[in-house]
C-alpha positions in Angstrom: 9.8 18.4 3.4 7.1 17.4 5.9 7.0 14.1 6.8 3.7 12.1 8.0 3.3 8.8 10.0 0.2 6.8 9.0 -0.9 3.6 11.2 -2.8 1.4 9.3 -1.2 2.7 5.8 -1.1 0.1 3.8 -5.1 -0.3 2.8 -8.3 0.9 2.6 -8.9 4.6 3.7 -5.1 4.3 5.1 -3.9 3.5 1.9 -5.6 6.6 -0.3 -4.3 9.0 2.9 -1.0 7.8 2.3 -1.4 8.0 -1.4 -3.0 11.6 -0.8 0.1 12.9 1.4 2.8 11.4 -1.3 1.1 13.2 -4.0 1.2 16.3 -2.2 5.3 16.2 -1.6 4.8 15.3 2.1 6.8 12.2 3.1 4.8 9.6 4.1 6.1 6.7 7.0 3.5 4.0 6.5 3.1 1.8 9.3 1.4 -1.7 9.2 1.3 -5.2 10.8 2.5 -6.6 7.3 4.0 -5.0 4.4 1.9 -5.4 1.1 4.5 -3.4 -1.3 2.9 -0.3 -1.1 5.4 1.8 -0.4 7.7 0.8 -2.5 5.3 1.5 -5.4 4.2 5.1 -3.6 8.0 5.7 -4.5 11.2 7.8 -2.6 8.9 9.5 -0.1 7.5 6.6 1.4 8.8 3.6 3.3 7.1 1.3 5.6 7.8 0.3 9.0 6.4 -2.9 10.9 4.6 -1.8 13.8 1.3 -3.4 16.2 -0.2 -0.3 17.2 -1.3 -1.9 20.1 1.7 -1.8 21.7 3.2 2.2 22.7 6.8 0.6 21.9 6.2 0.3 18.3 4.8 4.2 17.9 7.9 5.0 19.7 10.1 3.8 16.8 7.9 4.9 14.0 8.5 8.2 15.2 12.4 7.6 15.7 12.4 6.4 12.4 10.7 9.1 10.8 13.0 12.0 12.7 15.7 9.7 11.2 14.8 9.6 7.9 13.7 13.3 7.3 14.8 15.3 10.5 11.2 16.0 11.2 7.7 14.6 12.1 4.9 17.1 11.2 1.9 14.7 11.0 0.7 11.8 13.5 -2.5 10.2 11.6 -3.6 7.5 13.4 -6.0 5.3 11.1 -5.0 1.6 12.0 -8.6 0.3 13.2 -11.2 -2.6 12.7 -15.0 -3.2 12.7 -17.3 -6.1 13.6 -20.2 -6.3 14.9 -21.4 -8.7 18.0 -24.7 -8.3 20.5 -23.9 -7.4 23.7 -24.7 -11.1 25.1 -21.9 -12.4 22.9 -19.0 -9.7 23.4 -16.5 -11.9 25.0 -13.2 -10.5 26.2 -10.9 -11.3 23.3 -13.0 -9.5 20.7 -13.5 -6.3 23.2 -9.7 -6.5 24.0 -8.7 -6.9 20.4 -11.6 -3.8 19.4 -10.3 -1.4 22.2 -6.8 -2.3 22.3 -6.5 -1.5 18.4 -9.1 1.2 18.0 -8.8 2.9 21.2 -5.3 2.3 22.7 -3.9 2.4 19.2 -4.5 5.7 19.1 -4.0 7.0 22.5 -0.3 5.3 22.1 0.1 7.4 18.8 -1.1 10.3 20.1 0.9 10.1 23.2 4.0 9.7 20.9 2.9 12.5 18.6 2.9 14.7 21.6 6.3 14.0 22.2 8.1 13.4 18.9 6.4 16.2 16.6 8.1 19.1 15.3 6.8 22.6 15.7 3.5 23.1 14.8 2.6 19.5 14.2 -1.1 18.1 13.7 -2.7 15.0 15.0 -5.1 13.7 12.8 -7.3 10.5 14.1 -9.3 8.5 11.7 -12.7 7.8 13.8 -16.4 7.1 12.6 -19.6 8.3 12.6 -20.0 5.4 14.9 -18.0 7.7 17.6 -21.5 9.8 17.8 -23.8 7.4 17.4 -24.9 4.2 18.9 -26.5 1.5 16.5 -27.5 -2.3 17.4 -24.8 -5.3 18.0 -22.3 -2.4 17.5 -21.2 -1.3 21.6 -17.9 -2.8 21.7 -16.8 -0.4 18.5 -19.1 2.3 19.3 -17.7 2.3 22.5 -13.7 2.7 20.7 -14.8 5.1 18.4 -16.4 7.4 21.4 -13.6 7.1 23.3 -11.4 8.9 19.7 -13.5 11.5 20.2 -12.7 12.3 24.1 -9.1 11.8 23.3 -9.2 14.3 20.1 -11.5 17.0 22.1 -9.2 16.6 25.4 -5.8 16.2 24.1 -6.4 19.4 21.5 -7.0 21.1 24.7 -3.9 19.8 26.6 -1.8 20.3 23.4 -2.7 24.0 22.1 -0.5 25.5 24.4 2.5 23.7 22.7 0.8 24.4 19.2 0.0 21.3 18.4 -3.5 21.1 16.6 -5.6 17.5 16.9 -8.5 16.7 14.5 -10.6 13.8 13.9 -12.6 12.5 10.4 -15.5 10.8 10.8 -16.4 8.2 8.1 -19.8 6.7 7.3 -19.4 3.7 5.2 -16.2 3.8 2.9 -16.5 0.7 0.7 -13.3 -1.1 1.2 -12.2 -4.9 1.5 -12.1 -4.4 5.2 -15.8 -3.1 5.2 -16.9 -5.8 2.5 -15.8 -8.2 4.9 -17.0 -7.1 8.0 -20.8 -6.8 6.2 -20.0 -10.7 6.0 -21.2 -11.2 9.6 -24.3 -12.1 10.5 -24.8 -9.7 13.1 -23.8 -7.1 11.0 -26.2 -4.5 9.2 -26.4 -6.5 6.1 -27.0 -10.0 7.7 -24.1 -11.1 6.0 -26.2 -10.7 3.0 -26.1 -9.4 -0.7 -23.7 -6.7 0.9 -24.0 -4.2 -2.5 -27.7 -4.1 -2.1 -27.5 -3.1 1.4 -25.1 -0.6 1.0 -26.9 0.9 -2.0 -29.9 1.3 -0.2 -28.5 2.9 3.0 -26.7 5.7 0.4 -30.3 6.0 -1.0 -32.4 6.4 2.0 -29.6 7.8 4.8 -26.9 10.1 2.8 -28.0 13.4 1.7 -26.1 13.0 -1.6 -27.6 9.8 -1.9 -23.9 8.4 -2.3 -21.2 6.9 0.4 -17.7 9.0 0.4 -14.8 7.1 -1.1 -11.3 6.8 0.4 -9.8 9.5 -1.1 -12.4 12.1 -0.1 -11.7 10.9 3.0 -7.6 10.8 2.6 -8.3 14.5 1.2 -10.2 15.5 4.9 -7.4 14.4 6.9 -4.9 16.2 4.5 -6.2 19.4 4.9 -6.5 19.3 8.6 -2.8 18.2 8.5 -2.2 21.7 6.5 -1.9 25.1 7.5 -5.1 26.3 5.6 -7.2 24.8 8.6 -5.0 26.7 11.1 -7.0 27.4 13.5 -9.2 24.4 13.6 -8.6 21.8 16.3 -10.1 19.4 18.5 -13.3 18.8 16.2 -14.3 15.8 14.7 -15.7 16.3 11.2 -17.7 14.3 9.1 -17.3 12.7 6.2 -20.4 11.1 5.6 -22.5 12.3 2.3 -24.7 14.2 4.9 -26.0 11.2 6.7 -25.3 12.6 10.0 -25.9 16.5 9.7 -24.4 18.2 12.5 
């Protein structure tokens, strides 16, 4: 049975990507600064492991403890992340350390441990945003993170071919989670901190093709398929998952 390790598994888009990979007989290592009883309600194929992804020590242990548990580690998805949103002028250096040690160094240290750990023919999968193509205002510090997931996916699925390791990326647009909800509670964000379903109704209407925002599991259904042999011979792209608001 394949076995996955998801940072960042407990809610939100990590949450329906660990729901996704359970459903479809893969077992699922969910990894997570606190343990909110998901796994234990996902069932047999899933158990969670504490871990800061900041830190390469604790992607070190997921992995042991995965190749413990089922012999294997096919799947490195590395999803644990954060937005906000701050101007330029008032990015001080515990919110750019906390943005680019989670977003950025999170997943180089998971990706670093993937390349090490996984079994034959593994994939890397690394949740990003369409934020890692495109600048927007009072939004460097993240942009800037979410860039940098796309150099590591482009360069590392060059570096790991040869071993046949494959390494993706997803690219989400707004997915509404609590995370999102309360991000949007910022004043510098998009929204102004303000009547948050309006704005987001607004930006599906005017910016998304389909005139809708993707939901988690569309997402968690993305990153499964790149994790499967059906995409094969796709790696080092980052794909969007964004109703068509980006067209590329």
């Amino acid at each position: 049975m394949k076995t996955a390790i998801i940072t960042g598994g407990t809610k939100g888009i990590g949450e329906a990507i660990a729901r996704a990979f359970v459903e479809a007989g893969r077992r699922v290592v969910i990894g997570a600064r606190k343990d909110n009883g998901l796994a234990k309600k996902l069932g047999s194929r899933a158990r969670f492991i504490t871990m800061d992804v900041r830190f390469e020590d604790a992607h070190i242990e997921a992995a042991k403890v995965a190749r413990r548990w089922s012999g294997r580690l096919d799947v490195y998805i590395n999803c644990a992340g954060f937005s906000g949103w701050k101007p330029i002028a008032q990015a001080d250096e515990d919110f750019v350390d906390e943005m680019l040690d989670t977003n950025l160094k999170g997943a180089i240290w998971g990706c670093k441990t993937a390349a090490k750990y996984l079994s034959k023919g593994g994939t890397i999968v690394n949740v990003s945003s369409l934020a890692g193509k495109r600048g927007s205002a009072n939004n460097s510090i993240y942009c800037v993170s979410k860039f940098g997931v796309t150099g590591l996916t482009q360069s590392l699925a060059k570096e790991l071919g040869p071993k046949g390791i494959r390494v993706n990326a997803v690219c989400p647009v707004y997915v509404q989670t609590a995370s999102l909800a309360q991000a949007l509670k910022d004043e510098n964000s998009p929204s102004h901190g303000k009547d948050i379903k309006s704005y987001l109704k607004k930006f599906a209407s005017e910016q998304s093709a389909l005139k809708r925002l993707p939901k988690a599991d569309e997402v968690a259904k993305a990153c499964l398929f790149l994790a499967s042999d059906q995409a094969s011979a796709i790696t080092g792209q980052s794909i969007n998952v964004d109703c068509g608001v980006l067209p590329q």
